[in-house]
PDB file of the backbone (N, CA, C, O) and the ligand in Angstrom, with CONECT records:
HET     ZN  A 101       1
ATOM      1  N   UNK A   1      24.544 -88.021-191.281  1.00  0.00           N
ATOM      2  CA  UNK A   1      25.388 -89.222-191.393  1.00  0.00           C
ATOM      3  C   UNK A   1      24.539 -90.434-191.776  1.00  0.00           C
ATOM      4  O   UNK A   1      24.771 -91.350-192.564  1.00  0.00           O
ATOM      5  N   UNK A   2      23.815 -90.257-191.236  1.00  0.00           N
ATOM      6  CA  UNK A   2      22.555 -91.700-191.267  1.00  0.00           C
ATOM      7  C   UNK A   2      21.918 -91.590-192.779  1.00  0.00           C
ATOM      8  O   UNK A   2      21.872 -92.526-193.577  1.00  0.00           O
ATOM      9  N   UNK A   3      21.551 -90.579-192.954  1.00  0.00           N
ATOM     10  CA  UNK A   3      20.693 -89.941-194.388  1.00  0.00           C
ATOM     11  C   UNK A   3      21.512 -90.549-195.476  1.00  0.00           C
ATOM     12  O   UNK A   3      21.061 -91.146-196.453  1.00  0.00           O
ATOM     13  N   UNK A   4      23.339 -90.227-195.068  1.00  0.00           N
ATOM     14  CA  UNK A   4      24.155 -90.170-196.497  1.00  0.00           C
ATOM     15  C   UNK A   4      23.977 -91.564-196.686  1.00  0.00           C
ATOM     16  O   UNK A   4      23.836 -91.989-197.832  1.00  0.00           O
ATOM     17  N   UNK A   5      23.963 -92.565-195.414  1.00  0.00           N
ATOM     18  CA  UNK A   5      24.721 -94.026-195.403  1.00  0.00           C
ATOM     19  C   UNK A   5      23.188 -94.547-196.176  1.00  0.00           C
ATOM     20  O   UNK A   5      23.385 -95.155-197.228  1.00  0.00           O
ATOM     21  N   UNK A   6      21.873 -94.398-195.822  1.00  0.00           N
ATOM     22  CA  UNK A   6      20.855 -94.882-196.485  1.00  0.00           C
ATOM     23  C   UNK A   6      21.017 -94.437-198.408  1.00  0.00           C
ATOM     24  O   UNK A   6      20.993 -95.247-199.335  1.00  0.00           O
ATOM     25  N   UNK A   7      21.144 -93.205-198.483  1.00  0.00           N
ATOM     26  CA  UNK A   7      21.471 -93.105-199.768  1.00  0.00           C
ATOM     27  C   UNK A   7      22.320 -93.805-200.245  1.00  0.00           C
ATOM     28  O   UNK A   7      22.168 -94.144-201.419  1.00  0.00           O
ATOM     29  N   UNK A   8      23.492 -94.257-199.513  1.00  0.00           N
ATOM     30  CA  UNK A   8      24.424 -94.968-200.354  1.00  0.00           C
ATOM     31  C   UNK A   8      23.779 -96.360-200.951  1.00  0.00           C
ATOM     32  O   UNK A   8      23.806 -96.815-202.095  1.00  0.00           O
ATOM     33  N   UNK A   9      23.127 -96.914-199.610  1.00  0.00           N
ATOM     34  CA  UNK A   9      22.503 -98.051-199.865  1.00  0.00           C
ATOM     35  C   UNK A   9      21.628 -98.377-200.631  1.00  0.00           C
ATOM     36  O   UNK A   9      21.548 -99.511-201.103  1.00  0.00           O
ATOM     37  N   UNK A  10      20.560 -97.121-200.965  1.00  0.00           N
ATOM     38  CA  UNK A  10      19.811 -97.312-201.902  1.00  0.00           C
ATOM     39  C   UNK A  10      20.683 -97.312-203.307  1.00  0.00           C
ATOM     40  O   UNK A  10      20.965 -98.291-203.999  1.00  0.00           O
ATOM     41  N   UNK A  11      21.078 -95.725-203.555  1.00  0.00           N
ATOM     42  CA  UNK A  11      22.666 -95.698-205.024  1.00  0.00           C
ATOM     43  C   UNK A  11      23.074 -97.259-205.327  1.00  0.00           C
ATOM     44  O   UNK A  11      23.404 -97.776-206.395  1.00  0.00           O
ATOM     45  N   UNK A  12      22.909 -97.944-203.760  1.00  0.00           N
ATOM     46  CA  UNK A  12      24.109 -99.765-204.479  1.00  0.00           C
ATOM     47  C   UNK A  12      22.673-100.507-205.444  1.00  0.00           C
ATOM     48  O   UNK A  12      22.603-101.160-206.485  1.00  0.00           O
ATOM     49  N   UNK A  13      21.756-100.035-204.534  1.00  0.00           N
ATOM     50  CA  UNK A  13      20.150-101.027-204.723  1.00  0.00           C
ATOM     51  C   UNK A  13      19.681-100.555-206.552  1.00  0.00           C
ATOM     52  O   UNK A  13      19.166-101.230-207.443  1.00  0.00           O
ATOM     53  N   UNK A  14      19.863 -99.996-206.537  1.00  0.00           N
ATOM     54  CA  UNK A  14      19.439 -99.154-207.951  1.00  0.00           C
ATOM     55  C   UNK A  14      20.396-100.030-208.607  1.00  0.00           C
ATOM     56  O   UNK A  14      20.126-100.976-209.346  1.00  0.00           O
ATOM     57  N   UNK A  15      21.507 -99.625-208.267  1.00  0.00           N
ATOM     58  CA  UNK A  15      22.502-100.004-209.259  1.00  0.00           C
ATOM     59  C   UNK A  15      22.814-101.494-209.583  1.00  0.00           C
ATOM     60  O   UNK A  15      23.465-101.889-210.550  1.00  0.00           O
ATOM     61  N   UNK A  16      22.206-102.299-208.553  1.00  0.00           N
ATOM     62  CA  UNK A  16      22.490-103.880-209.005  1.00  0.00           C
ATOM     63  C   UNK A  16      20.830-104.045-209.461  1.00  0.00           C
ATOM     64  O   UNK A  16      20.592-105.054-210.125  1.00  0.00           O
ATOM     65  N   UNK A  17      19.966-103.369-209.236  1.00  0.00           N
ATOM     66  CA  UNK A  17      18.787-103.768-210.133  1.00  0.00           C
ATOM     67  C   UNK A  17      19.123-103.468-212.003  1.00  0.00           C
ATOM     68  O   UNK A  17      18.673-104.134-212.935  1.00  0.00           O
ATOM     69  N   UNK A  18      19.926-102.413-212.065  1.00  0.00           N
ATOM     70  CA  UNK A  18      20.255-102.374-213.562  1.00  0.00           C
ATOM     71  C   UNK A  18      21.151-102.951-213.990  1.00  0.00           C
ATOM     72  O   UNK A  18      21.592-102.556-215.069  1.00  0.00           O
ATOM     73  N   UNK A  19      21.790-104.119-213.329  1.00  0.00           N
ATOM     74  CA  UNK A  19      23.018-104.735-213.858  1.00  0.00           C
ATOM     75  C   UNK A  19      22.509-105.042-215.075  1.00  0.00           C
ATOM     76  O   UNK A  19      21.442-105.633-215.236  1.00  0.00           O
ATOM     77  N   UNK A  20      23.567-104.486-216.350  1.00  0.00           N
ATOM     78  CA  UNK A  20      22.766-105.420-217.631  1.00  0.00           C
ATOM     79  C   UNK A  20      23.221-106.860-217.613  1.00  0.00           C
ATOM     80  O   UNK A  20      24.276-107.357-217.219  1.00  0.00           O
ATOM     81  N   UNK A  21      21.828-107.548-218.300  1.00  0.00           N
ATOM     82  CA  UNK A  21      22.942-108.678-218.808  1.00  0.00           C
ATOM     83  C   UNK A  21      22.256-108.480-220.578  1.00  0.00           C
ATOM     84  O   UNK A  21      21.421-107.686-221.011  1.00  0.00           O
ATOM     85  N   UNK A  22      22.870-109.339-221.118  1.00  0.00           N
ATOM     86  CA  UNK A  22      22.670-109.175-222.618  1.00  0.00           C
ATOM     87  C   UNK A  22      21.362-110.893-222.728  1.00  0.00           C
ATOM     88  O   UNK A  22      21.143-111.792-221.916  1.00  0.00           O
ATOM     89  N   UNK A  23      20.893-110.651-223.932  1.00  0.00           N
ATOM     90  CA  UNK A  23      20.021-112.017-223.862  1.00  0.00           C
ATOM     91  C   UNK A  23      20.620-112.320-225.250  1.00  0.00           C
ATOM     92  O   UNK A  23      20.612-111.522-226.187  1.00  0.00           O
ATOM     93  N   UNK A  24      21.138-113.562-225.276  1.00  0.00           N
ATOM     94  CA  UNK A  24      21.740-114.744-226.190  1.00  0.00           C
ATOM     95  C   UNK A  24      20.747-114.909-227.064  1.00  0.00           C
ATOM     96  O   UNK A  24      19.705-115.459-226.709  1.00  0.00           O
ATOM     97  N   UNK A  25      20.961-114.379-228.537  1.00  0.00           N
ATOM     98  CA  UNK A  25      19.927-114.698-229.800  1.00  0.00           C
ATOM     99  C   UNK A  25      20.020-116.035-229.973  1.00  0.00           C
ATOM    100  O   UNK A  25      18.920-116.577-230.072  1.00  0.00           O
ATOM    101  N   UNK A  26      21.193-116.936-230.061  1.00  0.00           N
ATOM    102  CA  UNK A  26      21.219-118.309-230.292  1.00  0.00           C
ATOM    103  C   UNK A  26      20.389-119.337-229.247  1.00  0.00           C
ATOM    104  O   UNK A  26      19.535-120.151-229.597  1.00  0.00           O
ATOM    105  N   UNK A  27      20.898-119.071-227.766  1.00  0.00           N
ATOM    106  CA  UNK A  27      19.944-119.887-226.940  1.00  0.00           C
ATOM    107  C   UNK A  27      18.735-119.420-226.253  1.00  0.00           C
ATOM    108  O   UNK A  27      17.777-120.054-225.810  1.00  0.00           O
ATOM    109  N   UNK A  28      18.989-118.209-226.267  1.00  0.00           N
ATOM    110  CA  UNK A  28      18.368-116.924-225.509  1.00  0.00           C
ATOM    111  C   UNK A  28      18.334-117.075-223.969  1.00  0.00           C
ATOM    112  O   UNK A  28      17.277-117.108-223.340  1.00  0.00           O
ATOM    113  N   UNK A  29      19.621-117.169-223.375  1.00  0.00           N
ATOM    114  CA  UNK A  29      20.297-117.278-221.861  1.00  0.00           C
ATOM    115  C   UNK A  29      20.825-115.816-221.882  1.00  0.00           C
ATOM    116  O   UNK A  29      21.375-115.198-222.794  1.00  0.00           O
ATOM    117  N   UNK A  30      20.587-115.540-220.952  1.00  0.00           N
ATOM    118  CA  UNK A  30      20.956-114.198-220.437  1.00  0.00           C
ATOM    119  C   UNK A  30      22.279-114.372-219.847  1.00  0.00           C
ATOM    120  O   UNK A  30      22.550-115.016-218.834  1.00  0.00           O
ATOM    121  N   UNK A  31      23.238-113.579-220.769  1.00  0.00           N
ATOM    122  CA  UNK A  31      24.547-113.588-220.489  1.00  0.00           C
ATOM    123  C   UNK A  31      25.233-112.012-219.096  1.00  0.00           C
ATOM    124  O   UNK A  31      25.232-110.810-219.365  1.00  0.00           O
ATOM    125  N   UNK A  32      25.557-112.450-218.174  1.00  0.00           N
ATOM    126  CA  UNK A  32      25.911-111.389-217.613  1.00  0.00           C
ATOM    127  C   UNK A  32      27.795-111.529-217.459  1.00  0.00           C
ATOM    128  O   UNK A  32      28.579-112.470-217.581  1.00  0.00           O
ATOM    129  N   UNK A  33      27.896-110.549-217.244  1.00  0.00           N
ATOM    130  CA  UNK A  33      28.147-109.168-217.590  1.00  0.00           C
ATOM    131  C   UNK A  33      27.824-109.438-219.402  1.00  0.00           C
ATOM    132  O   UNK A  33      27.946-110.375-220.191  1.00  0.00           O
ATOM    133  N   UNK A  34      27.358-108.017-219.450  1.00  0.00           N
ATOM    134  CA  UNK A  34      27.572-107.843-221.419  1.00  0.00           C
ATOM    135  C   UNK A  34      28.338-108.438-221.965  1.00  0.00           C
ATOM    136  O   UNK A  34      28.089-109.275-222.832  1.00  0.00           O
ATOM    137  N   UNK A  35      30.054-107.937-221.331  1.00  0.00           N
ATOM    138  CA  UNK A  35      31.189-108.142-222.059  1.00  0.00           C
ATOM    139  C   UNK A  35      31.397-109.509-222.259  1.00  0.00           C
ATOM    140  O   UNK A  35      32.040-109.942-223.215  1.00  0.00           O
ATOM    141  N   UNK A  36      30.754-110.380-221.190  1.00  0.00           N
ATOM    142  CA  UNK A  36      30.502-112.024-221.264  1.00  0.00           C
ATOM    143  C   UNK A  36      29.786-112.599-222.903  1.00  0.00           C
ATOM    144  O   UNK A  36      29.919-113.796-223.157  1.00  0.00           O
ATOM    145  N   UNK A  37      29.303-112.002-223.584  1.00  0.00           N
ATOM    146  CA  UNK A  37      28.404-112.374-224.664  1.00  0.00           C
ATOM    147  C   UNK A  37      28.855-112.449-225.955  1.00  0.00           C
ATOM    148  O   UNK A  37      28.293-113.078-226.852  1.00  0.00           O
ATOM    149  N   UNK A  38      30.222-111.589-226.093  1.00  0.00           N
ATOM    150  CA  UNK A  38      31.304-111.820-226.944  1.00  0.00           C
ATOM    151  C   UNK A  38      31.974-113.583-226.879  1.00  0.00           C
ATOM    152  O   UNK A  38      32.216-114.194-227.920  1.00  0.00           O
ATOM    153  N   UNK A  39      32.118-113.980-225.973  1.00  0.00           N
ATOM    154  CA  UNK A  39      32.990-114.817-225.834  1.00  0.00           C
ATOM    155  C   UNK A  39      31.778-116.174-225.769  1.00  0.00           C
ATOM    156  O   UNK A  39      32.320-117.268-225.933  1.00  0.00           O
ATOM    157  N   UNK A  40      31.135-116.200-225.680  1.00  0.00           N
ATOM    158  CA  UNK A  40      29.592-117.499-225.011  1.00  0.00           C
ATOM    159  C   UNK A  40      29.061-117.317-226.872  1.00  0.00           C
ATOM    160  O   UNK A  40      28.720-118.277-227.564  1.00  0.00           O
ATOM    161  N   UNK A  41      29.120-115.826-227.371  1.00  0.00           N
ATOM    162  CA  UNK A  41      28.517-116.611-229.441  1.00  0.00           C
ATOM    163  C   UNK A  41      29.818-117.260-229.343  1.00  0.00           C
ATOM    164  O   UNK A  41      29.677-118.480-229.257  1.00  0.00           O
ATOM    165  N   UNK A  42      31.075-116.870-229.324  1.00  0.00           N
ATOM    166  CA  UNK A  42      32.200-117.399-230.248  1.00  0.00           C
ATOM    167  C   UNK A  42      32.207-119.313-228.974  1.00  0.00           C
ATOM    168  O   UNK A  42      33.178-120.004-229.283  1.00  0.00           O
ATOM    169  N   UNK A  43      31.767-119.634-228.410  1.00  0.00           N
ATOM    170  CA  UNK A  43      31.381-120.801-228.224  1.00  0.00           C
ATOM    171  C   UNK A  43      30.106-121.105-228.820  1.00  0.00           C
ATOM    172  O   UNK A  43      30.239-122.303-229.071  1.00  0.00           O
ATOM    173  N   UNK A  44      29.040-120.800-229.178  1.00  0.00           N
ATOM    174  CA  UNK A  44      28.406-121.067-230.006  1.00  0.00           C
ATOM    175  C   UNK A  44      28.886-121.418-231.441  1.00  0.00           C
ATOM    176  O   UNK A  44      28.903-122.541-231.945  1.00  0.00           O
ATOM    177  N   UNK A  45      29.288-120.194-232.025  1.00  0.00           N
ATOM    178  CA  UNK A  45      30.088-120.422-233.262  1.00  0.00           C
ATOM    179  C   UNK A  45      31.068-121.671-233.506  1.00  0.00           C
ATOM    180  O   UNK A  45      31.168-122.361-234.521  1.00  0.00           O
ATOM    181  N   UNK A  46      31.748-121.765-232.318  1.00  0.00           N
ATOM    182  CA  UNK A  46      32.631-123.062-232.506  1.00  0.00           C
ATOM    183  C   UNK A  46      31.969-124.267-232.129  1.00  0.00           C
ATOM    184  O   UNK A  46      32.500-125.317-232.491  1.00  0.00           O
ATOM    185  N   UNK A  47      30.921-124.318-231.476  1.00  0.00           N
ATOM    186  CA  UNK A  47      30.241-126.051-231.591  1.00  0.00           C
ATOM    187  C   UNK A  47      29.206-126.211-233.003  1.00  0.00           C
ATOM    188  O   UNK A  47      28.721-127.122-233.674  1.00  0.00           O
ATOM    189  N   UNK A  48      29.213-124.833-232.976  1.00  0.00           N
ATOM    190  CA  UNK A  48      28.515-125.347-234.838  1.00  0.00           C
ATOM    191  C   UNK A  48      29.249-125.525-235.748  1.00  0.00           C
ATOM    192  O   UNK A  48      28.981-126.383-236.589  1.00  0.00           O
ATOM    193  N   UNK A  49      30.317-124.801-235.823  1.00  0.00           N
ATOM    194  CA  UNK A  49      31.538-125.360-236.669  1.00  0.00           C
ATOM    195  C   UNK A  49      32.047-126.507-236.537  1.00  0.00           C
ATOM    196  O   UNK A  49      32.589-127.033-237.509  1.00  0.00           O
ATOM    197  N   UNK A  50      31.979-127.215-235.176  1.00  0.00           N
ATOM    198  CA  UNK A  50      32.483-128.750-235.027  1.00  0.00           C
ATOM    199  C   UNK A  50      31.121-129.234-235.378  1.00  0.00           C
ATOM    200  O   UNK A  50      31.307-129.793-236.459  1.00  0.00           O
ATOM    201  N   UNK A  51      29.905-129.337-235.097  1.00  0.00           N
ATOM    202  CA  UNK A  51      29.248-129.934-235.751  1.00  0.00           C
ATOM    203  C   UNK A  51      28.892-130.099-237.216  1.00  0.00           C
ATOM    204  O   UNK A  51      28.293-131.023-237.764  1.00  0.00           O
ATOM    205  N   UNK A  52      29.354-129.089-237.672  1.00  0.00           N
ATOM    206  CA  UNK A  52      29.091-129.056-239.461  1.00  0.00           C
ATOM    207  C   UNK A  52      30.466-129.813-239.858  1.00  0.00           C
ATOM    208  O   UNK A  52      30.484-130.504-240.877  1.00  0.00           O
ATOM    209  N   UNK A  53      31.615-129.678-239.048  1.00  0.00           N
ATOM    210  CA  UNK A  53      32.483-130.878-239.654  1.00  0.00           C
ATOM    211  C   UNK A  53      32.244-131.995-239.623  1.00  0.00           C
ATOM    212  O   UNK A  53      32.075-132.660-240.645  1.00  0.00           O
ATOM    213  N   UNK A  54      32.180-132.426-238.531  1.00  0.00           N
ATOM    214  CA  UNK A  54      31.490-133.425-238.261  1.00  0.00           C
ATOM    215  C   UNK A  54      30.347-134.198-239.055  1.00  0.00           C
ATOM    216  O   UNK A  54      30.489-135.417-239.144  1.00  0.00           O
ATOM    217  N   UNK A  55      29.431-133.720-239.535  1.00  0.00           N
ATOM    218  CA  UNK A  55      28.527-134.121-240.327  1.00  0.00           C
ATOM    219  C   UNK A  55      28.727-134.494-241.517  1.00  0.00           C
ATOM    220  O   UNK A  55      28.161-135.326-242.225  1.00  0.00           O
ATOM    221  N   UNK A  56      30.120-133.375-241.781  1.00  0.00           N
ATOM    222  CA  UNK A  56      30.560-133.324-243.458  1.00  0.00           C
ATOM    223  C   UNK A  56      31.175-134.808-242.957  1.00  0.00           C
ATOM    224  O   UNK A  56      30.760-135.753-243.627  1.00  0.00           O
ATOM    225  N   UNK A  57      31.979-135.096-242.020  1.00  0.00           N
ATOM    226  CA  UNK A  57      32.889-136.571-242.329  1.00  0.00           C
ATOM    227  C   UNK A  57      32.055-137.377-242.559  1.00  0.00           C
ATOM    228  O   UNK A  57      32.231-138.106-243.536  1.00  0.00           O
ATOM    229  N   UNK A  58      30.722-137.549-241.653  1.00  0.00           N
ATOM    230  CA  UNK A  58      29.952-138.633-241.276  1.00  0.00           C
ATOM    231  C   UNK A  58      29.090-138.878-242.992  1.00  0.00           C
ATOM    232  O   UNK A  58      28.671-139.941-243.449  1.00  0.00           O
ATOM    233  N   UNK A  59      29.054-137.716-243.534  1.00  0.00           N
ATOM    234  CA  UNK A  59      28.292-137.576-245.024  1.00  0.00           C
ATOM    235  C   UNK A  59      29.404-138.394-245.947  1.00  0.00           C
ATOM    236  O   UNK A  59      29.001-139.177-246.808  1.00  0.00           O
ATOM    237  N   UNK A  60      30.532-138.220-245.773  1.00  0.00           N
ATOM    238  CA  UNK A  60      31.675-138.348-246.915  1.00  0.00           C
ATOM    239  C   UNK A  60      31.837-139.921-246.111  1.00  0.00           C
ATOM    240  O   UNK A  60      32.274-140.675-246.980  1.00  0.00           O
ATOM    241  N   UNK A  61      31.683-140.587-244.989  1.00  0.00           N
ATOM    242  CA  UNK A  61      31.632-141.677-244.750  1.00  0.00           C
ATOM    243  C   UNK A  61      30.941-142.329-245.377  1.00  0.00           C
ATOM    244  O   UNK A  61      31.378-143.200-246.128  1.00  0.00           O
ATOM    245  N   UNK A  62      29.551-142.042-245.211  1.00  0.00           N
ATOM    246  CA  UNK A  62      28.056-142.735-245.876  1.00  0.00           C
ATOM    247  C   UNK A  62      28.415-142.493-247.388  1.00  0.00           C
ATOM    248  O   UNK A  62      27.912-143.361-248.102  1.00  0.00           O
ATOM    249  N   UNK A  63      29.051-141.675-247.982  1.00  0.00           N
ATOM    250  CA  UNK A  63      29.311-141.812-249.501  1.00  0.00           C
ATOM    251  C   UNK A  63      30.303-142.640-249.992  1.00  0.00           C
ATOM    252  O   UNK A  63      30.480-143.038-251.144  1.00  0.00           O
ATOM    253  N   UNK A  64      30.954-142.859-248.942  1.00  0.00           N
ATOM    254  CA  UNK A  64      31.991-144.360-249.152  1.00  0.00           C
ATOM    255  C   UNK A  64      31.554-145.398-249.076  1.00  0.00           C
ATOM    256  O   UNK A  64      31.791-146.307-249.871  1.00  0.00           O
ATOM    257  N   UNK A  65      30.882-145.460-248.173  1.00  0.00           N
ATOM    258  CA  UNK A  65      29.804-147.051-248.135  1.00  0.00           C
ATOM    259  C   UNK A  65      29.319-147.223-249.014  1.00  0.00           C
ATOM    260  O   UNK A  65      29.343-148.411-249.336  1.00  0.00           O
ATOM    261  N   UNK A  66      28.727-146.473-249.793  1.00  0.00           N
ATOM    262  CA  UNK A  66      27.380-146.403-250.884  1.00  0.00           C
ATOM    263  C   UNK A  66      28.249-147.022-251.904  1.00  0.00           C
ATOM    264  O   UNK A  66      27.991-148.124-252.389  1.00  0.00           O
ATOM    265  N   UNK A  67      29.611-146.086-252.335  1.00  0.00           N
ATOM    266  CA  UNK A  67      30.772-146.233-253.270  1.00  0.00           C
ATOM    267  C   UNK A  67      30.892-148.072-253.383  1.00  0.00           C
ATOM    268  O   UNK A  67      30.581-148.750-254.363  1.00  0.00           O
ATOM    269  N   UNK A  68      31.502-148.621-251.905  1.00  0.00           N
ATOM    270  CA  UNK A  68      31.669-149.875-251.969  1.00  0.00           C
ATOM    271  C   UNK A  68      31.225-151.175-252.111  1.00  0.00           C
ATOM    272  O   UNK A  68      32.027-152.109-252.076  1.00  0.00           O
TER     273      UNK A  68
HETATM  274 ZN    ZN A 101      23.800-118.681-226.036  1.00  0.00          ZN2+
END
């Protein structure tokens, strides 16, 4: 009884030492769970997409000034 309950405990110990997590190419933050790393690029993806709009207005601003 004692034997099984230590095995179990070790089986949990093993098993949260291999929790994966994935490591983030963009920031390189270790995303846990895996399935978390899908969703943390596509927030990446979307603050670079607001920033490249962004830039485009701020560019097409400064080309109006220049214009006037
Ligand atoms: Zn990241």
């Amino acid at each position: 009884m004692q034997t099984a309950l230590q095995n179990d405990t070790k089986a949990i110990s093993i098993e949260n030492k291999k929790l994966p997590a994935a490591k983030c190419a963009e920031c390189g933050a270790k995303v846990y769970p895996v399935s978390f790393l899908k969703p943390h690029l596509t927030r990446h993806r979307r603050r670079h997409e607001w920033f490249v709009m962004e830039l485009r207005k701020l560019q097409e601003t400064m080309a109006r000034m220049r214009m006037a």
